[in-house]
N, C-alpha and C positions, 0 to 999 in steps of 0.2 A: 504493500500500500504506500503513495507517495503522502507524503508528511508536507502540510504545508507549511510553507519559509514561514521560519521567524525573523522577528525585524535583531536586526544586529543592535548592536552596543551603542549608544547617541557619543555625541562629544558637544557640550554647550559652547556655543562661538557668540561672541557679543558682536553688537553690528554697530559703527558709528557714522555719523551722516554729515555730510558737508553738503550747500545747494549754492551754486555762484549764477549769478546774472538774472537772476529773477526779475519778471516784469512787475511795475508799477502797476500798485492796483489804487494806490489811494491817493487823492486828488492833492491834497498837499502835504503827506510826508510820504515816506517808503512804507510797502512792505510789512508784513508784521509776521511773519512763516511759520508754523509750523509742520512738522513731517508725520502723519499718519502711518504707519506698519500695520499691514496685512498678513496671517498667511490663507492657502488653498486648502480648507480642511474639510472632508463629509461634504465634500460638494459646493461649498460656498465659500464665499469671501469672509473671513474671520477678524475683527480690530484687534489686534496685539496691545497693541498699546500706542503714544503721542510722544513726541519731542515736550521739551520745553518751548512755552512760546517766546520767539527773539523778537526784540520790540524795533522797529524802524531800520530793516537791514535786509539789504539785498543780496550779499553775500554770506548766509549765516552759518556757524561752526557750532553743531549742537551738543552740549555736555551730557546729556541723556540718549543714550543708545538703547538696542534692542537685543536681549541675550534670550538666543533660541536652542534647540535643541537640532543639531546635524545628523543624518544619516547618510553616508556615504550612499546605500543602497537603493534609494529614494528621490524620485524626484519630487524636489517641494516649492512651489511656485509663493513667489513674495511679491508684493507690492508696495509701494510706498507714496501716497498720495500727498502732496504738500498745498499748503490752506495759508491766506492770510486770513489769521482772526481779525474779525471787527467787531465782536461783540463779547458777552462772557458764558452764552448758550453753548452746551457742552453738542450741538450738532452740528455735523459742517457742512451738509447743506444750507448753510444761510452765510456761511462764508466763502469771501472769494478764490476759484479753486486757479495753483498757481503751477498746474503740472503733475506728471505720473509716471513711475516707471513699474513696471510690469518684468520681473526676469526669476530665472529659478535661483535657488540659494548657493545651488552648485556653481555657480558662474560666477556670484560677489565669490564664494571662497578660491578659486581657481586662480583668477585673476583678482590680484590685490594691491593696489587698491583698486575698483570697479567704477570706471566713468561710462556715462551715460546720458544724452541728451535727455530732458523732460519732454514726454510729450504729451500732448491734450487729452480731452478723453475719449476721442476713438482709438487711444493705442498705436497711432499713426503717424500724425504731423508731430513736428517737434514744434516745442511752444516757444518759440522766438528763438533765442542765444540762451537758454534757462539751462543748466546742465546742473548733474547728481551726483557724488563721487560719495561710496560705499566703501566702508575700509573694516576689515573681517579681523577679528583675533580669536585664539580660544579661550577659554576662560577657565581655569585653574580653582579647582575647587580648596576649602581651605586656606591656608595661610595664617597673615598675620594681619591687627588693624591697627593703622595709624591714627596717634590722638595727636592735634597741633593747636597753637594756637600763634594767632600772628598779631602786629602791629606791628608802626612804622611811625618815622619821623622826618620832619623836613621833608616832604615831597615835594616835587615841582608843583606851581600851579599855574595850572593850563585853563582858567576861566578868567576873564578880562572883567566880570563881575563876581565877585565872593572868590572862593577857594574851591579846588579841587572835591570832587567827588566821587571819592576811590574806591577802587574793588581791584581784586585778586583773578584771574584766570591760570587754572594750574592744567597745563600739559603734559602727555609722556610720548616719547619718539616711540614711532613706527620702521618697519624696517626697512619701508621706502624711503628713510631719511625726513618724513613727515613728521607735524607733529597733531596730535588727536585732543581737545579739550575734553577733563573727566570733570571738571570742578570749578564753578564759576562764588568766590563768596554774596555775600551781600555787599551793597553800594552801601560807604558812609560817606553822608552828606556834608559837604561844605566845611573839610577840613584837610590840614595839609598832615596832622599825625591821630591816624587812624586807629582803633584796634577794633578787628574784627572779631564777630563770634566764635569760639572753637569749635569744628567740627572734625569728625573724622572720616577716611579712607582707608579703604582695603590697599595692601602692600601690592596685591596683582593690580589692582587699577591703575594704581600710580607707577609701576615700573614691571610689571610683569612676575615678581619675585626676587629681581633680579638687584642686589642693594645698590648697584655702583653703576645701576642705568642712569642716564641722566633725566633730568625733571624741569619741563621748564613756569618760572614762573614771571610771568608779566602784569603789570601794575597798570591799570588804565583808568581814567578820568572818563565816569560816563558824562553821555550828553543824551537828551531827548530824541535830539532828531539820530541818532543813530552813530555818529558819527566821532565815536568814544575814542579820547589822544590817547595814545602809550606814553606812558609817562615815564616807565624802565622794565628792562626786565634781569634777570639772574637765573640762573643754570647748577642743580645743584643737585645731591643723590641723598637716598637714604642713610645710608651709612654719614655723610655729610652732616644730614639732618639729626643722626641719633645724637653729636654730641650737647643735643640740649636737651636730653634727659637729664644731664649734670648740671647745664649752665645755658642761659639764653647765648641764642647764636645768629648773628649778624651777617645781611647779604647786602653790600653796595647794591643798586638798584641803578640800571646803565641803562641809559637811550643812545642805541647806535648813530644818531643822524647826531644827536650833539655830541658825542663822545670823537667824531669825523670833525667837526667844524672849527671846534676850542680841542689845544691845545693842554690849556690850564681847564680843561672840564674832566672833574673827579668823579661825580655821580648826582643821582636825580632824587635822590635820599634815602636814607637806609630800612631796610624791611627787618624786622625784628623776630625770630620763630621763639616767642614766650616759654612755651612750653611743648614738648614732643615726648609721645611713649610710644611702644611696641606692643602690643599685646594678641595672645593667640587668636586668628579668629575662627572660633568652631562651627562645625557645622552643625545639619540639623539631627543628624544621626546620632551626633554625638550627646546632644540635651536627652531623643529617645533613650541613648544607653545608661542617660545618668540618671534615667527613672521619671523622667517630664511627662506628666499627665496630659495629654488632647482632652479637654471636657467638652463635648457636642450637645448642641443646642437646637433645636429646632424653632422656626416660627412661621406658622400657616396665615395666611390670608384666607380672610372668609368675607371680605364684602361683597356687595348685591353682584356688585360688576363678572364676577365669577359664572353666572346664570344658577335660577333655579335646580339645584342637585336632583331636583326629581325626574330633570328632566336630559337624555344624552347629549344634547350642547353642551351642556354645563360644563366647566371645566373641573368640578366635584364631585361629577357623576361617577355614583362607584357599581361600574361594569364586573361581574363576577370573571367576566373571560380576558379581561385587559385592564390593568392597573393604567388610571387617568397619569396626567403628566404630574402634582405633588407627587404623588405614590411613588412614580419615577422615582423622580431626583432625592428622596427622602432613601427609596434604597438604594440608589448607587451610589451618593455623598455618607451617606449612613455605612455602608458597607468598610468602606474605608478606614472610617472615624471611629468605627466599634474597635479595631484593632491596636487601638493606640490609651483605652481607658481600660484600667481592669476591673472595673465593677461591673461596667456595661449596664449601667443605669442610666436613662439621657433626659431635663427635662423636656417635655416638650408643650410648644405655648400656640395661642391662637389671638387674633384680633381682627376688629371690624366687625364682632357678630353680635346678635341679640342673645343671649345665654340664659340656662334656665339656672334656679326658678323663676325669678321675678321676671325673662326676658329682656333683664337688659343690657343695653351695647356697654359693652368690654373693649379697651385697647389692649388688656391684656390679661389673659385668663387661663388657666390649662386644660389641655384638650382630655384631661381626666374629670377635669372639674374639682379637683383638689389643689388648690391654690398651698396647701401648705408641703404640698407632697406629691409637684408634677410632674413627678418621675417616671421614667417607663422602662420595664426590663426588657433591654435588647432592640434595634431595629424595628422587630417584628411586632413588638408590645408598643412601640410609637406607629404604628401601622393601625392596629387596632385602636388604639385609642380613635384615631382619628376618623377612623370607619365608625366607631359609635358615634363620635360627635358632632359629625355633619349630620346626623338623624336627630340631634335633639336642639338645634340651636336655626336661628334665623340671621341670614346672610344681610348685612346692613353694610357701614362703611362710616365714619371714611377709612383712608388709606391711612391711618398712623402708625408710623413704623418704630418712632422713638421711643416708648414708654416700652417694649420689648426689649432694644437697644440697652436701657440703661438696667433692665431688669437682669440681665445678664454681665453687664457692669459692675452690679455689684456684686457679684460671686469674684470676677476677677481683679476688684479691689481687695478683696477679701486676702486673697491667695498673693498680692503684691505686697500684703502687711507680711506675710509670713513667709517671704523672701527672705525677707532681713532677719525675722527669729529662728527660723526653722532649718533656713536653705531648703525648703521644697520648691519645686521646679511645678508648676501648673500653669499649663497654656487654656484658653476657651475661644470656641468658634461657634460662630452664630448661622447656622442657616436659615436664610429669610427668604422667604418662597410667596410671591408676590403676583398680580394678574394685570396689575398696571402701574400708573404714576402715584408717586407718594405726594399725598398732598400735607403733611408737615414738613416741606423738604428743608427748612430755614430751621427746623426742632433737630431734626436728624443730621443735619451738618454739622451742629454743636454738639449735638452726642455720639458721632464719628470723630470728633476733632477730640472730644475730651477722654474717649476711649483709644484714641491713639498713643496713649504714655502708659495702658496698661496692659494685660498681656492678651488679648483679644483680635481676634480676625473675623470679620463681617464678610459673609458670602454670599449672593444675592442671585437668586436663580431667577429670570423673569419667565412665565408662566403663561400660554394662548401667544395670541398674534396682538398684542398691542404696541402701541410705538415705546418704544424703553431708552430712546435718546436721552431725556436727561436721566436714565441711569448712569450713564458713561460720567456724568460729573461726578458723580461721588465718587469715581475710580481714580485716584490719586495716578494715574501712570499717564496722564498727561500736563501732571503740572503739579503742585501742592493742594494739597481740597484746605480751603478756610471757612471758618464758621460764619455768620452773617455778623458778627463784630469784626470781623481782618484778621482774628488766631487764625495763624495758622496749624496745623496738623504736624505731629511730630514725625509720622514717621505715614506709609501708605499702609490700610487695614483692610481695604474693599476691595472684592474683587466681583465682578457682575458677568453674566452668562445666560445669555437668553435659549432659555429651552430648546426654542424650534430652532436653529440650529443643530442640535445633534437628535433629532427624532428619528434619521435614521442610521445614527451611530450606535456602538456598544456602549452598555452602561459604564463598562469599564473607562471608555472612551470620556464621557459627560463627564466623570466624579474625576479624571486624571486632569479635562481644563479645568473644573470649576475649583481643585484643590493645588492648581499649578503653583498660587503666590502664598500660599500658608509656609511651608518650609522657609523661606526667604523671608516673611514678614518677622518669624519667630524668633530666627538668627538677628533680624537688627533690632526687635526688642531688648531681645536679652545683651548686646552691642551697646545698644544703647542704656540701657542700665550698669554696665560694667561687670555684668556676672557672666562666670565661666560655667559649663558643664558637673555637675556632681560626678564621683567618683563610679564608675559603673561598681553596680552592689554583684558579688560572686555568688 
């Protein structure tokens, strides 16, 4: 009997994006780009994720790239569609569309770095002089993470009104002698000695692994219109960098064109690296081994908009022969998630409904009806639940999604206090299973934003054929999500997945996208907290 292929071994390549000569789209400044990632999956065109968006620039250098999964064996078709934002609606249809390139992944990796004209969207004409350059690396699992912190003094000022207003762009060479931006700081405004905020990077980002690569870093004075001076830059490595884990360390900061002109020209003033550490950065395997609980969550949508359960439209119609689309994605994402809890207890919650006895609308209740104890053994016992409790409750609305959000909040508040007593390692994920738009969306950005600092991942499976564009905003992978005050979010939580899409894929398939950014969000909580792995127990 022949055995059908299995897919071979992946290797993760991160994908970086450069766009030069972009047409004008706005009547009196440049520009404002960003780059869209596709790929070909289950038949259809999939959103990967966004660039950052670059404000007024027609040539832009994006610090957010795309890390995907390669199969030598496979051809996998990529897209890359580039938008000038004009607005802050997370769809782009309403924005102006600035070029496309359509090519397999096997060709950026081939040929590196990958140029290509932009063309319109028949796939055909090239859009003016717009041209794409894709630059492939692989991505090194592991390592170490760099903590820094920087400020500066004396910087030139290059504004003829007020002073300079500085940021940092950090680069690392490619081995077409290019150089790739991983890291752009924040702008401080209107001064010539700056300190910026510490953040950190991964040691592959910044040089591959490799201590004694070199790194570049350029100091520029933004402007509005786009048109941001370098003010200096310095070249310098890790190993370089380590000696200010002892002692601050100091980089002249040179502008080539004055450094050519003057003679008596020393520098454009000095960049100061505060503080730097090394520290291991673990993977996710590594928290499973050290006994890190996944605690899974469920939350169903039950408003009207669902239709009538009594009737086969319905998208809660419970068919003896074919589990509806919740039931789906509850055991494929469930399937998963049981294997990482060892009680295999899950609660699970409902909102939008009329609920008995009194009939009335809940934003948040459990589909046992035991509000003190809405736990369910196993998968298969949140299954059932939910099979009795579309039979006892009426389908209402609205779409609130936040008072679930914070309900599961606090369990991993809970478990963040007892980091620090205990060193127990407990991660929680929320699946939130939804049939349309959330109409608290201005509630749940603030309780996305303030459950981004605890150890929490929001999963959001969209559910029927409705428009689920601005779900895409709440997905931090095109830019920072901020609450309706300006917080921003510490770190990215969401990750959003619309059903039809893989209806005709394997379950395995659905719960492998929708659980793709959980590993990676867990790794930069726990990054971000500064705790390492538990000792794995024998």
């Amino acid at each position: 009997m022949n055995q059908a292929p299995t897919r071979g071994p992946a290797s993760k390549v991160e994908l970086h994006i450069e766009c030069q000569h972009l047409i004008k789209k706005d009547s009196t400044s440049k520009s404002d780009p960003c780059v869209a990632f596709f790929m070909f999956q289950q038949g259809t065109w999939n959103e990967i994720g966004r660039t950052e968006n670059i404000q007024n620039c027609h040539d832009p250098k994006f610090a957010n790239g795309f890390v995907v999964e390669y199969f030598f064996e496979e051809v996998q078709k990529i897209k890359f569609e580039v938008y000038d934002l004009d607005n802050a609606t997370p769809k782009l249809t309403d924005d102006d569309f600035l070029g496309m390139l359509e090519c397999n992944l096997a060709q950026v990796i081939s040929k590196n770095p990958f140029y290509s004209p932009l063309k319109k969207k028949n796939g055909k004409d090239n859009m003016a002089n717009s041209t794409i350059t894709v630059r492939s690396e692989e991505v090194k699992e592991g390592g170490l993470m760099a903590y820094m912190s920087f400020s500066a003094k004396k910087l030139d000022n290059k504004d003829f009104m007020g002073k300079s207003d500085p940021y940092i762009e950090i680069s690392k060479g490619m081995p077409d002698g290019t150089w790739v931006v991983v890291h752009r700081t924040e702008v401080i405004k209107n001064t010539l000695n700056p300190t910026w905020r510490p953040f950190n990077l991964a040691e592959n980002v910044m040089c591959g692994g490799d201590k004694n690569k070199d790194i570049k870093f350029d100091v520029f004075d933004y402007d509005n219109d786009g048109s941001h001076d370098l003010i200096g830059t310095f070249i310098t490595t890790i190993t370089a960098m380590s000696e200010a884990i002892k002692q601050p360390v100091s980089f002249p900061c040179i502008n080539p064109k004055k450094k050519e002109k003057k003679r008596s020209y020393e520098n454009s003033g000095i960049v100061h690296l505060t503080s730097f550490k090394l520290e291991r950065n673990p993977s996710f395997l590594e928290f499973i081994y050290g006994g890190m609980q996944v605690n899974f969550t469920v939350g169903v949508d039950f408003t009207a908009s669902n239709g009538d359960p009594k009737t086969a439209n319905s998208l809660h119609y419970i068919n003896p022969y074919q589990p509806n689309e919740y039931q789906q994605a509850i055991q494929a994402v469930g399937a998963v998630c049981q294997d990482y809890d060892t009680d295999k207890m899950f609660p699970a919650l409902g909102f939008g409904a009329q609920i008995p006895p009194e009939m009335k609308v809940s934003m948040e209740f459990a589909l046992n009806f035991n509000a003190t104890n809405p736990y369910c053994a196993g998968i298969q016992g949140i299954l059932d639940a939910y099979t009795n409790c579309i039979q006892q409750i009426r389908l209402y609305g609205p779409t609130n999604v936040s008072p679930i959000i914070y309900h599961v909040a606090r369990f991993a508040e809970a478990a963040q206090k007892e980091e620090a007593t205990k060193g127990a390692h407990a991660y929680f994920a929320l699946l939130l299973l939804t049939d349309g738009v959330i109409t608290d969306m201005d509630a749940t950005r603030q309780a996305i934003v303030y459950c981004s600092g605890l150890p929490m991942s929001l999963i959001i499976v969209g559910v029927g054929n409705a428009d689920f564009a601005d779900m895409n905003f709440l997905d931090g992978d095109d830019g920072v999500l901020k609450g309706p005050n300006g917080q921003p979010a510490q770190r990215d939580i969401v990750q959003f997945v619309p059903f039809r899409d893989f209806k005709r894929a394997s379950a395995a398939e659905l719960a492998k996208q929708v659980l793709a950014e959980v590993p990676q969000q867990v790794v930069k909580y726990y990054s971000m907290r500064k705790m390492l792995p538990n000792v794995p127990q024998k």
